[in-house]
C-alpha positions in Angstrom: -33.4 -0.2 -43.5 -30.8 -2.6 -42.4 -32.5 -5.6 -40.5 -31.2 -6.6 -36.8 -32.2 -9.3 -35.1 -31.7 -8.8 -31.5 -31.5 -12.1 -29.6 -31.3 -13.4 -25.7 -32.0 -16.8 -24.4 -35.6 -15.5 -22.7 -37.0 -11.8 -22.4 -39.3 -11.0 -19.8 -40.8 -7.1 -19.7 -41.3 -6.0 -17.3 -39.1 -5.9 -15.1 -35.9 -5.4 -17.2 -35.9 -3.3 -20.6 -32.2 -3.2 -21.2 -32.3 -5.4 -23.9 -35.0 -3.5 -25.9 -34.0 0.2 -24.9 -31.7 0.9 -27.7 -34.1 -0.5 -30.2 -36.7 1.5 -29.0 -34.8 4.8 -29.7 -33.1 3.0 -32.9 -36.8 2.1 -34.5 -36.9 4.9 -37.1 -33.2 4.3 -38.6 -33.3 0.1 -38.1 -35.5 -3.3 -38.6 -35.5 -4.9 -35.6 -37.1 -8.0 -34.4 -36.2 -9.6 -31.4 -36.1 -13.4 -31.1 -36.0 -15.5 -28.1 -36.6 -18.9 -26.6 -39.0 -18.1 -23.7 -41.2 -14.5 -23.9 -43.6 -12.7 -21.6 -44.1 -9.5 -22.6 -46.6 -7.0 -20.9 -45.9 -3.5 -22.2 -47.8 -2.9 -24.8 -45.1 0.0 -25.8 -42.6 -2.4 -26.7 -44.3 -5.1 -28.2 -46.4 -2.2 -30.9 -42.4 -0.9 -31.3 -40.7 -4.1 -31.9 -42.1 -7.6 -33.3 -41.3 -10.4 -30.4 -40.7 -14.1 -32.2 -41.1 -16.4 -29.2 -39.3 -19.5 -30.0 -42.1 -21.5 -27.4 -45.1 -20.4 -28.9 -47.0 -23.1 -30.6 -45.2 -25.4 -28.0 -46.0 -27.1 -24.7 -43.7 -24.6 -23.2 -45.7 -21.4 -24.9 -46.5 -18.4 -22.3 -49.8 -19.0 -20.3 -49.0 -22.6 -20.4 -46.3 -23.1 -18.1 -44.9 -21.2 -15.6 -42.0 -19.0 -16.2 -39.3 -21.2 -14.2 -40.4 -24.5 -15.9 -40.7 -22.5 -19.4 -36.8 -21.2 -18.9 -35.7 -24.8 -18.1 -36.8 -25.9 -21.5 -35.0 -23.6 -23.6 -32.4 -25.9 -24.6 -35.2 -28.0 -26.4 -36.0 -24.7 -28.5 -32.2 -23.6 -29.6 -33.1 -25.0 -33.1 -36.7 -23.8 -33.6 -35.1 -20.5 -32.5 -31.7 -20.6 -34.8 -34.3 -21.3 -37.8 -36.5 -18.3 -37.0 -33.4 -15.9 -37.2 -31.9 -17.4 -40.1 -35.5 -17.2 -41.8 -35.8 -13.5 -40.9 -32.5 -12.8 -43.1 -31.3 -10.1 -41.1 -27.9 -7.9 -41.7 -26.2 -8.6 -38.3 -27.5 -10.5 -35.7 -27.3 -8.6 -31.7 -26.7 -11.1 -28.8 -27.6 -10.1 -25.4 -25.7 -12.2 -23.0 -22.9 -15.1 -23.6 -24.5 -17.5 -22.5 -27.8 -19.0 -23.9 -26.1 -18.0 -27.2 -26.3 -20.8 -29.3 -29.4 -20.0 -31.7 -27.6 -16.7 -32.6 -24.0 -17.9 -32.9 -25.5 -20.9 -35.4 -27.5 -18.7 -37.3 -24.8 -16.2 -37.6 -22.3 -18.2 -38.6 -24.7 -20.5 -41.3 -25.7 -16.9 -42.8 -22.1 -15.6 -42.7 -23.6 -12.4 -41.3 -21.5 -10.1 -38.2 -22.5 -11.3 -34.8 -22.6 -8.3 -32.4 -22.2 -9.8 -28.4 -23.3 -7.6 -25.6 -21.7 -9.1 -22.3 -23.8 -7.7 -19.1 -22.2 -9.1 -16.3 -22.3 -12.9 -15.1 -22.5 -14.5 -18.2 -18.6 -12.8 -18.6 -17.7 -15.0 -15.2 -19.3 -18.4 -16.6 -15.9 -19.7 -18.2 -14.1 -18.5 -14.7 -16.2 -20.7 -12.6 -14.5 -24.1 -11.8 -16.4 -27.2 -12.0 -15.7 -27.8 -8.2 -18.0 -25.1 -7.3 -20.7 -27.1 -8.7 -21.8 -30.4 -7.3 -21.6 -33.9 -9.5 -25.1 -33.3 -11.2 -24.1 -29.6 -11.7 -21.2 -30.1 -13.3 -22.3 -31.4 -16.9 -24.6 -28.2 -16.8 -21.3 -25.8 -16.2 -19.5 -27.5 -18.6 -22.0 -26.9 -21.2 -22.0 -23.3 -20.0 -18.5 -22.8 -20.4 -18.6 -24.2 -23.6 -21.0 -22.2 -24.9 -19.5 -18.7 -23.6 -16.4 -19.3 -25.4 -17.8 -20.2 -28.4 -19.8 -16.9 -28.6 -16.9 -14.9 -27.4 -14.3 -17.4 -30.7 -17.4 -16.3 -33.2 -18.6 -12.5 -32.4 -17.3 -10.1 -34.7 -17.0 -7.6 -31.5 -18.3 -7.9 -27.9 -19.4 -5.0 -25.9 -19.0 -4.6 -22.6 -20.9 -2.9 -20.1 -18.1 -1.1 -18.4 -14.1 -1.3 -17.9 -14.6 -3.5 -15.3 -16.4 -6.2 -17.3 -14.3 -6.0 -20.2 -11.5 -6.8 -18.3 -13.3 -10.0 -16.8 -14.2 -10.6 -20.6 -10.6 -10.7 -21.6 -9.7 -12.9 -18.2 -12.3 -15.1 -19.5 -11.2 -15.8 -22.9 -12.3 -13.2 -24.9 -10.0 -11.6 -28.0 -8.5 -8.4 -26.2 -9.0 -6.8 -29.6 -12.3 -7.1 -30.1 -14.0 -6.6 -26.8 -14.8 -2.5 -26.6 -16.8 -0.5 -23.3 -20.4 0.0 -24.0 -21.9 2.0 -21.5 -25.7 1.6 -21.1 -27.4 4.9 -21.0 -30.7 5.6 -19.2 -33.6 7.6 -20.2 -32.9 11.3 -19.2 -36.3 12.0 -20.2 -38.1 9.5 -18.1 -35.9 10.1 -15.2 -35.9 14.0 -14.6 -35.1 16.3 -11.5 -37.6 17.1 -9.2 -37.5 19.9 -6.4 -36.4 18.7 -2.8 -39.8 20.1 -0.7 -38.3 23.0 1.3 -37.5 22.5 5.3 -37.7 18.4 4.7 -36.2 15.7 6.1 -33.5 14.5 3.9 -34.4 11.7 2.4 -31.3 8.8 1.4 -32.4 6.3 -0.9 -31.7 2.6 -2.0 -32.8 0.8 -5.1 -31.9 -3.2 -5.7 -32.3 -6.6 -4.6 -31.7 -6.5 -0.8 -28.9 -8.9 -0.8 -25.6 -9.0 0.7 -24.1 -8.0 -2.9 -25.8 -4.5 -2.7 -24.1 -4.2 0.4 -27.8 -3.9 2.1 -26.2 -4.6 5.9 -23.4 -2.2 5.3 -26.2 0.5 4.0 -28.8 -0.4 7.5 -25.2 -0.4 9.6 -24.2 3.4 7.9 -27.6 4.7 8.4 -27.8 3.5 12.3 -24.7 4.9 12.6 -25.4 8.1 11.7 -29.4 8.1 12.6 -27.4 8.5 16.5 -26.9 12.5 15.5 -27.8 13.5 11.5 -32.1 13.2 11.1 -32.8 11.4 7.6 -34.8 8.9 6.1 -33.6 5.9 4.2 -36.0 4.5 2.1 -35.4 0.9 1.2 -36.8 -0.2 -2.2 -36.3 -4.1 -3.6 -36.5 -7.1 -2.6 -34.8 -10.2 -1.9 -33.0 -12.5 0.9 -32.7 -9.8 3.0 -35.9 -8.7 3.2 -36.5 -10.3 6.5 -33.7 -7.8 8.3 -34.4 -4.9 6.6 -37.9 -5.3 7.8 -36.4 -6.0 11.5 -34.2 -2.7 10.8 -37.3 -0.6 9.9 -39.4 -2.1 12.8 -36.8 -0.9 15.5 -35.3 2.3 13.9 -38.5 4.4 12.7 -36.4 6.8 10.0 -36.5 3.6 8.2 -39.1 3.0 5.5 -38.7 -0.3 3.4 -41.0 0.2 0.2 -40.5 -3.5 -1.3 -40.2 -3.9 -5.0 -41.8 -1.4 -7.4 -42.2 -0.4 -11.1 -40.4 2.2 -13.2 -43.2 4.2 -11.6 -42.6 3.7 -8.0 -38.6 4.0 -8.4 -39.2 7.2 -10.0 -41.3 8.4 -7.2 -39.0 7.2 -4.8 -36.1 9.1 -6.3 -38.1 12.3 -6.6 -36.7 15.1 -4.7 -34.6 12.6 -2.5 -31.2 13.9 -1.1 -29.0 10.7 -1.7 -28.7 7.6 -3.3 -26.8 4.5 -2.2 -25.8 1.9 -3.6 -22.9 0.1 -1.4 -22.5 -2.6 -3.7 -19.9 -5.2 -2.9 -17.6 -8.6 -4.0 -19.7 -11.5 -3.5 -18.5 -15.6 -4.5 -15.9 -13.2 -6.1 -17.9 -11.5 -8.5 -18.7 -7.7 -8.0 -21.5 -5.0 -9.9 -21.0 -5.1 -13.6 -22.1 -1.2 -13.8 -25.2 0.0 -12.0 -27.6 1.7 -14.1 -30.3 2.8 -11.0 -27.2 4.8 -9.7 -27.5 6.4 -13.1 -31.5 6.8 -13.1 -30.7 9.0 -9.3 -28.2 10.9 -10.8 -30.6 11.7 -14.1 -33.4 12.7 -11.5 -30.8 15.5 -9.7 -29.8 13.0 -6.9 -25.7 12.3 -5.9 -25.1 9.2 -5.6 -22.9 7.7 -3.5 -21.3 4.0 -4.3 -18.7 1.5 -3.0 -15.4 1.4 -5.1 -16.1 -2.0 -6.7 -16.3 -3.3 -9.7 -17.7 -1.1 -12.3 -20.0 1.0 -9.7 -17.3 3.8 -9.4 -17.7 3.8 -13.2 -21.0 5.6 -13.2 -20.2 8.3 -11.7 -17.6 11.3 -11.3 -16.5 11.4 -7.8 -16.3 14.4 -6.0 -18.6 16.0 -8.7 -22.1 14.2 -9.4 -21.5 12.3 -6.0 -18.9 10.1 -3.9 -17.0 6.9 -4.1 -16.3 5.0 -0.8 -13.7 2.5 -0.1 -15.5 -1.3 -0.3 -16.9 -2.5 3.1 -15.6 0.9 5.0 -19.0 1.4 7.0 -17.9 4.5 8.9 -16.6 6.2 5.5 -20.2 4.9 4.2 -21.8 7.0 6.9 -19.6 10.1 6.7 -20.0 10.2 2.4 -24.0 10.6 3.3 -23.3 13.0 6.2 -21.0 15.1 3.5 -24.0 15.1 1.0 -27.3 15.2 3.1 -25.4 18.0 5.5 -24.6 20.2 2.1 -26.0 24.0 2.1 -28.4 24.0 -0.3 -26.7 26.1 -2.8 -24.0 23.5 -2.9 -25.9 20.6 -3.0 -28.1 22.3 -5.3 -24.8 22.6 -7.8 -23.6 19.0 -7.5 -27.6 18.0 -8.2 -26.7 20.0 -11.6 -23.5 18.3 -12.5 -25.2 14.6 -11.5 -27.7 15.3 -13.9 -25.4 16.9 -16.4 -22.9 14.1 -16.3 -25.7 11.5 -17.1 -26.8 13.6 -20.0 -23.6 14.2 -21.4 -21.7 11.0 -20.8 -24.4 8.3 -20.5 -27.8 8.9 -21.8 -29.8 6.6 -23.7 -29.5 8.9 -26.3 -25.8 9.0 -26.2 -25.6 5.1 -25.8 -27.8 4.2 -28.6 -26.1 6.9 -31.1 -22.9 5.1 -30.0 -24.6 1.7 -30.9 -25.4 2.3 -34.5 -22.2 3.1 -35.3 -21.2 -0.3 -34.0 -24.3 -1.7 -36.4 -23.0 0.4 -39.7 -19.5 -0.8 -39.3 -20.3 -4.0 -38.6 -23.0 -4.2 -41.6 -19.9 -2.3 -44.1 -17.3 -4.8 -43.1 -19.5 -7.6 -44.4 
C-alpha cells in the first residue's frame, strides 16, 4: 500500500476529527501515519487505526508536560524535528491539513520530491488577505511570517482542496494557482449520525450546534426564536459554547422554551439532534470572514432534521434549499423566524418527506463515504503523476 503522511501543525481529538476521518475509512486501501508538532489524542479508536508521531514527545513541550496553549506556542521550535520525522517515514505523497503551520510538510515534500496534497479549511485561506495594520507593532512580525508561510504552501502543493466553492474562491483571492485549487466537500458519517423518530404530539424542538458567538449568528438565532415564541410553541435548544454564553444564559433564564445545553461530545450532539424538528445555524460575516462550509448542518440533515442556514459564505453549500431545508437572506431576523415557522408548522407527512430528502441528499452528495472515495482518487493521481 501506498504510504501517506497526513500532517497539521497540532492535532488534538477530541474535539475535532476532520483531519483523521478520511483516514479512518481509507485504512484498508492506504498507510497512513499522521505527524504533527503538538498531540493529545484521547480516542483510543483513532490512535489503534492510525500511528500518531508527535513531533514534542521526548521534549520539554511533550503532552502531560505543558499545557496545551504553552505546547502550541512552541511549535515553531519543532518544525525541524517534525520535517525529519516525515522525510524518515518515506511516504508517497505527503497530506497537509491547513496552510498555515505548513512548513515541516512543504520542506519535507519538496527535499523528497514527493506530491504535496494541501487541504485548505477555512482561515488559514484568509491569512495572506489580512493586512499587517490589523495587527499591532509586536503582531506584525508574527503575520508576516504567516503570510509567508501560506503562500509558500499554496507556490509548492501539487493541488489544494478546498472545503467548498466559497473557500476556493478566497483561495484563489489569496494567491493560490486558479488551476490547481479543486472543491472538496467533507462528508460526515451517515452511519453515526442516523434518523430518529420525532415522539408523537411533542413540542417541536429547533436546534443549534456551535460556538455561541456573534459569527454563528447566536443573537439573530435568540432574536428569531423570541419572535416567534410570541405565537408558534417550540423549544430551542442551545448547544456550545463561547463569548456568548453569558446572554444565551440571560435568554434562557427569562424565556423558559429556551434550554442552553453548553458544550457536548459527538454523543450529546447526537442526542440533541435526535428526533428534533429544525436545525439552525444563522451563521454570518464577521472581521470580514464568513463559514467556510458547516459540517454540523450536515450531521442534522444525516439524522432526518432540515436545516435551515443564512446565505453566507459556503453555509448555503450544504444544503439544497427548498428540498432538505431553507436558506435565508444574511442578518434578515424576521425571514429567520418565518423559515422555522415554515418547517416546524409542516404537516407531518410533508415534513416527514423533506426529513427523507435531508437525509438522502447527505447520503448521496456528502457522506464520508462519498468524500473519502473522492479523496483517493486525488491520492492515486497524485502518486501516478510522480
Amino acid at each position: 500500500m501506498s504510504r501517506i503522511a497526513l500532517t497539521k501543525g497540532s492535532l488534538r481529538i477530541p474535539p475535532t476529527y476532520f483531519a483523521v476521518q478520511h483516514a479512518l475509512e481509507l485504512k484498508g486501501e492506504f498507510d497512513f501515519r499522521f505527524f504533527t508538532m503538538a498531540a493529545q489524542v484521547t480516542d483510543a479508536a483513532v490512535t489503534d487505526a492510525i500511528r500518531v508521531v508527535d513531533a514534542s514527545s521526548g521534549t520539554p513541550f511533550a503532552h502531560g508536560r505543558r499545557p496545551w496553549r504553552q505546547r502550541e506556542r512552541a511549535l515553531p521550535l519543532l518544525n525541524g524535528r517534525m520535517q525529519r520525522q516525515i522525510r524518515a517515514w518515506d511516504p508517497a505523497l505527503i497530506h497537509q491539513h491547513f496552510a498555515n503551520w505548513s512548513q515541516p510538510a512543504v520542506a519535507a515534500a519538496r527535499k523528497a520530491a514527493v506530491p504535496l496534497l494541501l487541504t485548505v479549511h477555512g482561515a488559514d485561506a484568509f491569512v495572506p488577505l489580512t493586512p499587517l495594520s490589523d495587527r499591532n507593532a509586536l503582531g506584525r512580525p508574527t503575520l508576516r511570517w504567516h503570510h509567508r508561510t501560506v503562500r509558500r504552501a499554496f507556490d509548492a502543493s501539487s493541488r489544494i482542496l478546498a472545503v467548498s466553492e466559497y473557500i476556493a474562491g478566497v483561495a484563489v483571492t489569496a494567491g493560490a494557482d486558479p488551476h490547481r485549487v479543486m472543491v472538496h466537500y467533507q462528508g460526515v458519517d451517515t452511519d453515526l449520525y442516523s434518523p430518529t423518530p420525532r415522539p408523537g404530539g411533542s413540542v417541536p424542538r429547533v436546534v443549534f450546534v456551535g460556538a455561541l458567538s456573534r459569527a454563528k449568528g447566536l443573537r439573530d438565532l435568540l432574536e428569531a426564536s423570541v419572535l416567534l415564541a410570541r405565537d408558534v410553541t417550540h423549544e430551542l435548544v442551545i448547544v456550545g459554547d463561547g463569548p456568548l454564553r453569558g446572554e444565551a444564559d440571560a435568554a434562557a433564564r427569562e424565556h423558559a422554551h429556551i434550554d442552553v445545553q453548553g458544550a457536548l461530545d459527538r454523543t450529546g450532539v447526537r442526542a440533541a439532534l435526535a428526533g428534533a424538528t429544525a436545525f439552525v445555524l444563522p451563521t454570518q460575516e464577521n472581521a470580514g470572514r464568513r463559514e467556510a462550509a458547516g459540517l454540523v448542518s450536515l450531521e442534522a440533515q444525516a439524522s432526518g432534521v432540515p436545516a435551515i442556514v443564512y446565505d453566507s459564505g459556503g453555509a448555503s453549500e450544504m444544503l439544497v434549499d427548498g428540498s432538505s431545508g431553507l436558506v435565508v437572506p444574511e442578518g434578515d431576523v424576521p425571514g429567520l423566524a418565518d423559515a422555522i415557522r415554515s418547517i416546524i408548522q409542516l404537516p407531518d407527512a410533508d415534513w416527514q418527506a423533506m426529513s427523507t430528502r435531508a437525509r438522502a441528499f447527505v447520503v448521496e452528495s456528502r457522506s464520508l463515504r462519498t468524500s473519502a472515495g473522492q479523496l483517493a482518487t486525488h491520492y492515486r493521481e497524485l502518486i501516478e503523476e510522480r
